[in-house]
FILUM-465308 format. One record per residue: x, y, z of N, C-alpha, C, O, CB in turn; residue number from 1; chain; residue in three letters. Coordinates in steps of 0.2 Angstrom, whole numbers, plus 5000, padded with zeros to 4 digits. Each point is the difference from the previous one (the first is absolute). Last residue first. Glycine has a CB too. Layout:
+------+------+------+------+------+------+------+------+------+------+------+------+------+------+------+-----+-------+-----+
:  n_u :  n_v :  n_w : ca_u : ca_v : ca_w :  c_u :  c_v :  c_w :  o_u :  o_v :  o_w : cb_u : cb_v : cb_w :   n : chain : res :
+------+------+------+------+------+------+------+------+------+------+------+------+------+------+------+-----+-------+-----+
:    X :    Y :    Z :    X :    Y :    Z :    X :    Y :    Z :    X :    Y :    Z :    X :    Y :    Z : NUM :     A : ala :
...
+------+------+------+------+------+------+------+------+------+------+------+------+------+------+------+-----+-------+-----+
***
This chain:
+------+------+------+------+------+------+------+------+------+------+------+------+------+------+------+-----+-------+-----+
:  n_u :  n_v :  n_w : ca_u : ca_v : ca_w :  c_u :  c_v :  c_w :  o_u :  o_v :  o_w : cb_u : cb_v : cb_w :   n : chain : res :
+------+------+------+------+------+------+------+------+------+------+------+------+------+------+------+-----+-------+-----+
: 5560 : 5252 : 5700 : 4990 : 5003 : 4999 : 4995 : 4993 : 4998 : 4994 : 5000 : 4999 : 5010 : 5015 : 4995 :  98 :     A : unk :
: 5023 : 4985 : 5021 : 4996 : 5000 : 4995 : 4994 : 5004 : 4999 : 4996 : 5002 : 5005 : 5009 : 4989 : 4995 :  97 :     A : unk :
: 5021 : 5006 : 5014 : 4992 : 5006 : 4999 : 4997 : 4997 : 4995 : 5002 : 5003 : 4994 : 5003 : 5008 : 5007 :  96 :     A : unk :
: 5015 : 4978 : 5015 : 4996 : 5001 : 4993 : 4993 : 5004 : 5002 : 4995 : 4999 : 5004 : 5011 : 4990 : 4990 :  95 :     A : unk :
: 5020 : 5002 : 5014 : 4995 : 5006 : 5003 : 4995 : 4999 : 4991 : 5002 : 5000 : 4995 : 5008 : 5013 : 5015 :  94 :     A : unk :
: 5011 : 4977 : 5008 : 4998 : 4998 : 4992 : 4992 : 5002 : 5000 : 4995 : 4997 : 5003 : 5015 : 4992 : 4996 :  93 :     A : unk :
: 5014 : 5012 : 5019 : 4995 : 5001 : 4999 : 4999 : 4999 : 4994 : 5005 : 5001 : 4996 : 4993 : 5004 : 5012 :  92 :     A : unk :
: 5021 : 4986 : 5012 : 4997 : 5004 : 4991 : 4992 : 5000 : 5000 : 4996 : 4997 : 5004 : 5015 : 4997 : 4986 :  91 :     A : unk :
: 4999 : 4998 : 5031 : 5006 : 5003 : 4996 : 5000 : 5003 : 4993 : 5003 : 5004 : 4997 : 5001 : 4987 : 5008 :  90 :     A : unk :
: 4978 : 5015 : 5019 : 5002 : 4994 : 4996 : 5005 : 5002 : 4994 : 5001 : 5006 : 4998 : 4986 : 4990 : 5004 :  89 :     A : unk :
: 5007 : 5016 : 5018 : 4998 : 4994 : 5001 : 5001 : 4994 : 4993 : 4999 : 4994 : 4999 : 4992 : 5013 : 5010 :  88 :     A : unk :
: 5010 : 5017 : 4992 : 5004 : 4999 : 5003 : 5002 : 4992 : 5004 : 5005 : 4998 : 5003 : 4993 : 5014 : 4996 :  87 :     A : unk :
: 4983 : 5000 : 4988 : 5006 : 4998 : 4997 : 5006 : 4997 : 5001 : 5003 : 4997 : 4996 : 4994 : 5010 : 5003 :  86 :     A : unk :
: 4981 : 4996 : 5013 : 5001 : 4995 : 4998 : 5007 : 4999 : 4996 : 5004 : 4995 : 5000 : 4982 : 5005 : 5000 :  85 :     A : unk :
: 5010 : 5020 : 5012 : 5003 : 4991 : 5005 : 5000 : 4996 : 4995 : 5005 : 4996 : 5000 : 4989 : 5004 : 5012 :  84 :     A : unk :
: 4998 : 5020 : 4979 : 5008 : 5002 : 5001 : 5002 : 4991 : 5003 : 5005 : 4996 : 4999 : 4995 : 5023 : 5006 :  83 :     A : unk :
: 4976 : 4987 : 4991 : 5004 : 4997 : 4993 : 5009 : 4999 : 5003 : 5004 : 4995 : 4999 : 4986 : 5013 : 4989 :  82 :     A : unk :
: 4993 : 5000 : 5027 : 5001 : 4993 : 5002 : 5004 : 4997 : 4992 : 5004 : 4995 : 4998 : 4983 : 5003 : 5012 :  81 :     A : unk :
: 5012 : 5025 : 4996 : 5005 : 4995 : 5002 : 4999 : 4993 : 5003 : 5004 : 4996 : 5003 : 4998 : 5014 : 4999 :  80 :     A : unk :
: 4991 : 5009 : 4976 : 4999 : 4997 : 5007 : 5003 : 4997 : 5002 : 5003 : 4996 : 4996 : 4990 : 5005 : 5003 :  79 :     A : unk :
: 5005 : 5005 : 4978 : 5003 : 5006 : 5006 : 5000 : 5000 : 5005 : 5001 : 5005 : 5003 : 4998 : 5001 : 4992 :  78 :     A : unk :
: 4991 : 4981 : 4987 : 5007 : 4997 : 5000 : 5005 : 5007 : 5007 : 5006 : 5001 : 5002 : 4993 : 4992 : 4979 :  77 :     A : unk :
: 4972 : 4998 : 5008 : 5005 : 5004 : 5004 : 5006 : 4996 : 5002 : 5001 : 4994 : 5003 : 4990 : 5014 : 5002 :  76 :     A : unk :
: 4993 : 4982 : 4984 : 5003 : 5006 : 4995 : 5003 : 5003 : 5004 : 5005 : 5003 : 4997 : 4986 : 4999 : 4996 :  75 :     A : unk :
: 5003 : 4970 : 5012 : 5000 : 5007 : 5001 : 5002 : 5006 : 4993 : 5004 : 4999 : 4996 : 4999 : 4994 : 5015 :  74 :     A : unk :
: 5004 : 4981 : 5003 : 4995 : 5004 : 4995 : 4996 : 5006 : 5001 : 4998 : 5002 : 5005 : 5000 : 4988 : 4993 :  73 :     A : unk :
: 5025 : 4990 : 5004 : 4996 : 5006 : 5002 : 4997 : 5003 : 4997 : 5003 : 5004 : 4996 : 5002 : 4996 : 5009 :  72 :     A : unk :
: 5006 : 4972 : 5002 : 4996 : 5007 : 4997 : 4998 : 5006 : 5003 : 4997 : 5001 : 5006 : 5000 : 4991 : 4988 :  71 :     A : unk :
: 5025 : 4988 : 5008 : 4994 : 5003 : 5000 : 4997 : 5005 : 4996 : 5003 : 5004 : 4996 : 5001 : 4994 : 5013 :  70 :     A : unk :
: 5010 : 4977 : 4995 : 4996 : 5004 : 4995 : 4997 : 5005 : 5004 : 4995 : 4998 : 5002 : 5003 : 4994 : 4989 :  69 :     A : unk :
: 5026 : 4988 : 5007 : 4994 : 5005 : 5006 : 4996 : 5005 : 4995 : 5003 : 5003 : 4996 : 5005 : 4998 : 5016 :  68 :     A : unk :
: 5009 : 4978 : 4979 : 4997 : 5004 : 5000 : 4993 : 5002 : 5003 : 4994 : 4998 : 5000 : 5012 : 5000 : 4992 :  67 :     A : unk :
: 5008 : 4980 : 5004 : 5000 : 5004 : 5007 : 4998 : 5008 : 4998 : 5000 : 5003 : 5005 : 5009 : 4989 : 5001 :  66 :     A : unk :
: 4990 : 4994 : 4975 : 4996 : 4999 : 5005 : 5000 : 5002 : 5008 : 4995 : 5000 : 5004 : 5004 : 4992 : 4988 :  65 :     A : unk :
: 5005 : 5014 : 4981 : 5004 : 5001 : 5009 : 4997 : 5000 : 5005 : 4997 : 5004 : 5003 : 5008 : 5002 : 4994 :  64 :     A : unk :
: 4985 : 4988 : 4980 : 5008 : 5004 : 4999 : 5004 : 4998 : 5006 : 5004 : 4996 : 5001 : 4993 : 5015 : 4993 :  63 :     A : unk :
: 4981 : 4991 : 5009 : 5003 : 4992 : 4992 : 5005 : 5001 : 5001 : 5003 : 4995 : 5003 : 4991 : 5005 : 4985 :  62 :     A : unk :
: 4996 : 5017 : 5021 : 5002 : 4995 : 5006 : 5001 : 4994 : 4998 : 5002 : 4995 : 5003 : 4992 : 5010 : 5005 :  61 :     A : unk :
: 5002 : 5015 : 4977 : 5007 : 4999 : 5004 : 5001 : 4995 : 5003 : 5006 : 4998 : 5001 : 4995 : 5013 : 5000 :  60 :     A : unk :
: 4978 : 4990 : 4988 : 5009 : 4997 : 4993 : 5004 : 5002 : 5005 : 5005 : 4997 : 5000 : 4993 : 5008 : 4985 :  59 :     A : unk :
: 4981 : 5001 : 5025 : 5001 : 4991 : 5001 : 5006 : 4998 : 4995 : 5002 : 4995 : 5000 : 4984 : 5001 : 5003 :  58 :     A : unk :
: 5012 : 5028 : 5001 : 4999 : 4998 : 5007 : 5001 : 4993 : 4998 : 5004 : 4997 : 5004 : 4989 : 5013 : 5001 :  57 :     A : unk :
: 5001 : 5002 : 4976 : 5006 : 5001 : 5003 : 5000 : 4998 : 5006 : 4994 : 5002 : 5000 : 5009 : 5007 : 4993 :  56 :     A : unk :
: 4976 : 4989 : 5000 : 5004 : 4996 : 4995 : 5008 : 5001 : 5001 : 5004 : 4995 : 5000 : 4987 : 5007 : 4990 :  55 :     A : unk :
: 4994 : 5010 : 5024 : 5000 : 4995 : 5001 : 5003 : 4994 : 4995 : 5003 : 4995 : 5002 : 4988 : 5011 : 5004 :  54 :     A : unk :
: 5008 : 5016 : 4990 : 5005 : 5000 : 5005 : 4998 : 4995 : 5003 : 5004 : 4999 : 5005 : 4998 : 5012 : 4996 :  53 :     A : unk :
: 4983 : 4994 : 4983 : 5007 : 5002 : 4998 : 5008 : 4998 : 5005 : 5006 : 4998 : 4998 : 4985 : 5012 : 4997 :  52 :     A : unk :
: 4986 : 4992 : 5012 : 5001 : 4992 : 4994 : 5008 : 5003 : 4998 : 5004 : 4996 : 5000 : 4979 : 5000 : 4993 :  51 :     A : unk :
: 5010 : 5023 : 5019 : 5001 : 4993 : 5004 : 5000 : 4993 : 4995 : 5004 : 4996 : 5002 : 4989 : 5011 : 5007 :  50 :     A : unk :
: 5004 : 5017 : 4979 : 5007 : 4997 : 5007 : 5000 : 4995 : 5002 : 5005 : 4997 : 4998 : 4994 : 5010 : 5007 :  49 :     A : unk :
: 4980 : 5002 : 4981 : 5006 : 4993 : 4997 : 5006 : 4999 : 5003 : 5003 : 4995 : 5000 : 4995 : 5007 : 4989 :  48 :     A : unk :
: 4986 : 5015 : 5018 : 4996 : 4995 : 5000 : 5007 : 4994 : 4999 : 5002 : 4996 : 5003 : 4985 : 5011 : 4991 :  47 :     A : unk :
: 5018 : 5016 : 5019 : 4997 : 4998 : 4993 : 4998 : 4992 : 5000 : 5003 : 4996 : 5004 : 5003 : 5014 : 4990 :  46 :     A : unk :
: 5004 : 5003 : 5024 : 4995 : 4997 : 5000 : 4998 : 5001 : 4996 : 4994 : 5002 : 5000 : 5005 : 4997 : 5007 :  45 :     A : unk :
: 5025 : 4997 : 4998 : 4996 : 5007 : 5001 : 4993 : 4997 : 4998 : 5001 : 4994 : 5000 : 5007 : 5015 : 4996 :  44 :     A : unk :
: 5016 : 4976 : 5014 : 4994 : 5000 : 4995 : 4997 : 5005 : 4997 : 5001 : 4998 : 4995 : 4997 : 4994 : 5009 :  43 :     A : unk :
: 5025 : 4996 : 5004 : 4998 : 5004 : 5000 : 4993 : 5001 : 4996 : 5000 : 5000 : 4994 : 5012 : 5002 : 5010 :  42 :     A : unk :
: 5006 : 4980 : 5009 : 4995 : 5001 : 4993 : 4996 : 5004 : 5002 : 4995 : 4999 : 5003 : 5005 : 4991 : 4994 :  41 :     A : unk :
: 5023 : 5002 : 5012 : 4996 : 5002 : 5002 : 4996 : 5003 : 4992 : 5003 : 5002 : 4995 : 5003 : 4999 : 5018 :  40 :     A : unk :
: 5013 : 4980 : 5000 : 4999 : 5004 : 4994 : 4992 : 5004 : 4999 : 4995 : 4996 : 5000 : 5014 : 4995 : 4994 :  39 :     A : unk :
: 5014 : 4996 : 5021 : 4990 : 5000 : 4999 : 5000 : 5007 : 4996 : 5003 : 5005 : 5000 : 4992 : 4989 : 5014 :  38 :     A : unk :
: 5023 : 4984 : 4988 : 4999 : 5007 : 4999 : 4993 : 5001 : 5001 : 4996 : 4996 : 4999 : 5014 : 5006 : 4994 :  37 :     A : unk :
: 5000 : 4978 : 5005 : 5001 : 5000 : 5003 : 5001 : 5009 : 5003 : 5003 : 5002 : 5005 : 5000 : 4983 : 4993 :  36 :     A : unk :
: 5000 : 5008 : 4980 : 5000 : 4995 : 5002 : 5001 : 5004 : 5010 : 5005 : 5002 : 5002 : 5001 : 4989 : 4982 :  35 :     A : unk :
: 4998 : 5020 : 4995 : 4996 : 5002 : 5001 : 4996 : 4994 : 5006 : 4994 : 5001 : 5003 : 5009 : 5007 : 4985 :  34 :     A : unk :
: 5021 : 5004 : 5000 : 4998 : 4994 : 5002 : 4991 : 5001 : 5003 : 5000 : 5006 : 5003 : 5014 : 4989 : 4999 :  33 :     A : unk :
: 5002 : 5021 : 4993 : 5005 : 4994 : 4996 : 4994 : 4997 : 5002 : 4998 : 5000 : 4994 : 5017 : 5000 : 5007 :  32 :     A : unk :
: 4979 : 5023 : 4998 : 5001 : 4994 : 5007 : 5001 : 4997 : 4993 : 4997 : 5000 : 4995 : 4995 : 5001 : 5019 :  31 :     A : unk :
: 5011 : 5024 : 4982 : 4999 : 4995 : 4997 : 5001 : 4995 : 5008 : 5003 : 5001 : 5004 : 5002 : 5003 : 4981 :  30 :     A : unk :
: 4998 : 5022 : 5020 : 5000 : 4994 : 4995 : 4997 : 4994 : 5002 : 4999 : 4999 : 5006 : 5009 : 5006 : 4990 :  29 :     A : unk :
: 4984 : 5020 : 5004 : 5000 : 4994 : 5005 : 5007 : 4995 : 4993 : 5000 : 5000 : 4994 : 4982 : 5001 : 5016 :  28 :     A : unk :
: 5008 : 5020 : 4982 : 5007 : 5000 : 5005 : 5003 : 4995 : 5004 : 5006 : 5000 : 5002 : 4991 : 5008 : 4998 :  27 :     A : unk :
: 4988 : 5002 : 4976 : 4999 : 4996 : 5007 : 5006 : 5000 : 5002 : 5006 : 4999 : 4997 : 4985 : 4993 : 5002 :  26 :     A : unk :
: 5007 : 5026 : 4985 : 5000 : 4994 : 4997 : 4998 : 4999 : 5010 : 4999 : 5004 : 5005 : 5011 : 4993 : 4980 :  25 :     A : unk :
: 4985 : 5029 : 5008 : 5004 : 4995 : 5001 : 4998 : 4992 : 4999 : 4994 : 4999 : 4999 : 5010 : 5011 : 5010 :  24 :     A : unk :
: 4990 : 5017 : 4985 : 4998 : 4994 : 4998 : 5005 : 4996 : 5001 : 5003 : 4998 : 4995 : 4991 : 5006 : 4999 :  23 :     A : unk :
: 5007 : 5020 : 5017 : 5000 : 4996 : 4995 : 4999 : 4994 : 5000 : 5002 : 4997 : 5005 : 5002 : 5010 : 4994 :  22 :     A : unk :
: 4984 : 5016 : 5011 : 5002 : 4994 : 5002 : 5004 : 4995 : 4994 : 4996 : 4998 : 4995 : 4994 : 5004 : 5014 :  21 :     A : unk :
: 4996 : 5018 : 4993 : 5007 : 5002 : 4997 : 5002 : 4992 : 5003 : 5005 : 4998 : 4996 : 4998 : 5020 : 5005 :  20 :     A : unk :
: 4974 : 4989 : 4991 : 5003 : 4995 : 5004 : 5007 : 5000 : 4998 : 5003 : 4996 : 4996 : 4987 : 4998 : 5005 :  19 :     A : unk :
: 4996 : 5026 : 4994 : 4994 : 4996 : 5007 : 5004 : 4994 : 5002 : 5000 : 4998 : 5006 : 4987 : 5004 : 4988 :  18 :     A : unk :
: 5018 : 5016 : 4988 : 5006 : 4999 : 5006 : 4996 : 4996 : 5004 : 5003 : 5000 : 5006 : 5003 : 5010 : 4993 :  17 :     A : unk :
: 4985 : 4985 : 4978 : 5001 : 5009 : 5000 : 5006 : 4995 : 5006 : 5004 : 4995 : 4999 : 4981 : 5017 : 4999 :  16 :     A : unk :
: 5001 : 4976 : 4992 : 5004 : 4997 : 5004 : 5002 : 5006 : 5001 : 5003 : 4999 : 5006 : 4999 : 4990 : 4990 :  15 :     A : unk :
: 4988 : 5008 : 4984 : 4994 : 5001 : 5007 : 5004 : 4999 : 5006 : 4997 : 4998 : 5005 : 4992 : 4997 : 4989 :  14 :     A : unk :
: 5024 : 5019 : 4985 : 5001 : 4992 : 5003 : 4992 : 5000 : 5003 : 4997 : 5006 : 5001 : 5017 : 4993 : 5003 :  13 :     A : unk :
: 4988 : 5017 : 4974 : 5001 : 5001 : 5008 : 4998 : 4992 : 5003 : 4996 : 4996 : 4998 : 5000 : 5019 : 5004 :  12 :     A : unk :
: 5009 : 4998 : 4973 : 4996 : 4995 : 5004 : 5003 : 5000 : 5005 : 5005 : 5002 : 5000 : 4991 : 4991 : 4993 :  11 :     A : unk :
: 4997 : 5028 : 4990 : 5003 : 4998 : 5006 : 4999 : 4993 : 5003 : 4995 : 5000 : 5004 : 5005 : 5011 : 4996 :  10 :     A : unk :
: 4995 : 5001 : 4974 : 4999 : 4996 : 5007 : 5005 : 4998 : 5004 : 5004 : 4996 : 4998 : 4988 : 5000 : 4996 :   9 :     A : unk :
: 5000 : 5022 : 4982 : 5007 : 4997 : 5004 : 4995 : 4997 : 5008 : 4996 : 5004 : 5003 : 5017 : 5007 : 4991 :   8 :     A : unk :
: 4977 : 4993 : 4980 : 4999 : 5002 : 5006 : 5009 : 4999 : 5003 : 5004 : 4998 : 4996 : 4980 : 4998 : 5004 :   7 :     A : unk :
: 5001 : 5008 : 4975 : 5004 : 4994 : 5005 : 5002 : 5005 : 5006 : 5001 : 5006 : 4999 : 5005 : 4985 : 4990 :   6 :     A : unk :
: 4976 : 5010 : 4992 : 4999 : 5001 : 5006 : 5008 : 4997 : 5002 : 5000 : 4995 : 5002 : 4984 : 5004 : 4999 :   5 :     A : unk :
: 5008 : 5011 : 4974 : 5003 : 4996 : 5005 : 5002 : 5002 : 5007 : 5004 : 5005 : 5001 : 4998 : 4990 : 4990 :   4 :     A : unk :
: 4982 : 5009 : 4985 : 5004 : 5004 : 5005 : 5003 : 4994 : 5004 : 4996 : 4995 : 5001 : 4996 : 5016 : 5000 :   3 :     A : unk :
: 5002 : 4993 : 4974 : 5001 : 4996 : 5003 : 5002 : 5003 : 5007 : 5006 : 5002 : 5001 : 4995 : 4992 : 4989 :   2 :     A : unk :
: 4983 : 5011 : 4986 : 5005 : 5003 : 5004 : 5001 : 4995 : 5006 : 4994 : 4997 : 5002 : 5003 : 5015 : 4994 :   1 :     A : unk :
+------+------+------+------+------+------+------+------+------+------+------+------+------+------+------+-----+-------+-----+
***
């Protein structure tokens, strides 16, 4: 004799109503040119960030030698020295490694 278990399952998002925010693209645009821009190199403090962001830092100034470079290191991004550095430089290029 054969009994069968089948069930009915409810799947539920994990995303429930916690981020009604919708998933937007970037907004800044695009700099034509990168030549005489300062470009800011964003780091968190995982190990491989920085070598990471040292290989990008000497292929751009190859590139563009009037290229200005700052760095910012760090996990907190909700402070107001992250808000000046922003505002201080034309693009940023952020790497998180482990």
């Amino acid at each position: 004799m054969s009994t069968s278990n089948q069930g009915i399952y409810e799947v539920l998002s994990p995303w429930a109503e916690a981020d009604p925010v919708p998933i937007r693209g970037l907004t800044a645009p695009r700099l034509n040119d990168l030549e005489g821009k300062k470009i800011g190199l964003y780091r968190n403090d995982k190990r491989a960030a920085g070598p990471i962001l040292n290989v990008i830092e000497k292929k751009l100034k190859e590139r563009f030698p009037g290229l200005q470079v700052s760095w910012y290191t760090s996990q907190k991004t909700d402070v107001p020295e992250f808000e000046d550095w922003l505002k201080s430089v034309d693009a940023v290029v952020a790497a998180v490694g482990d």
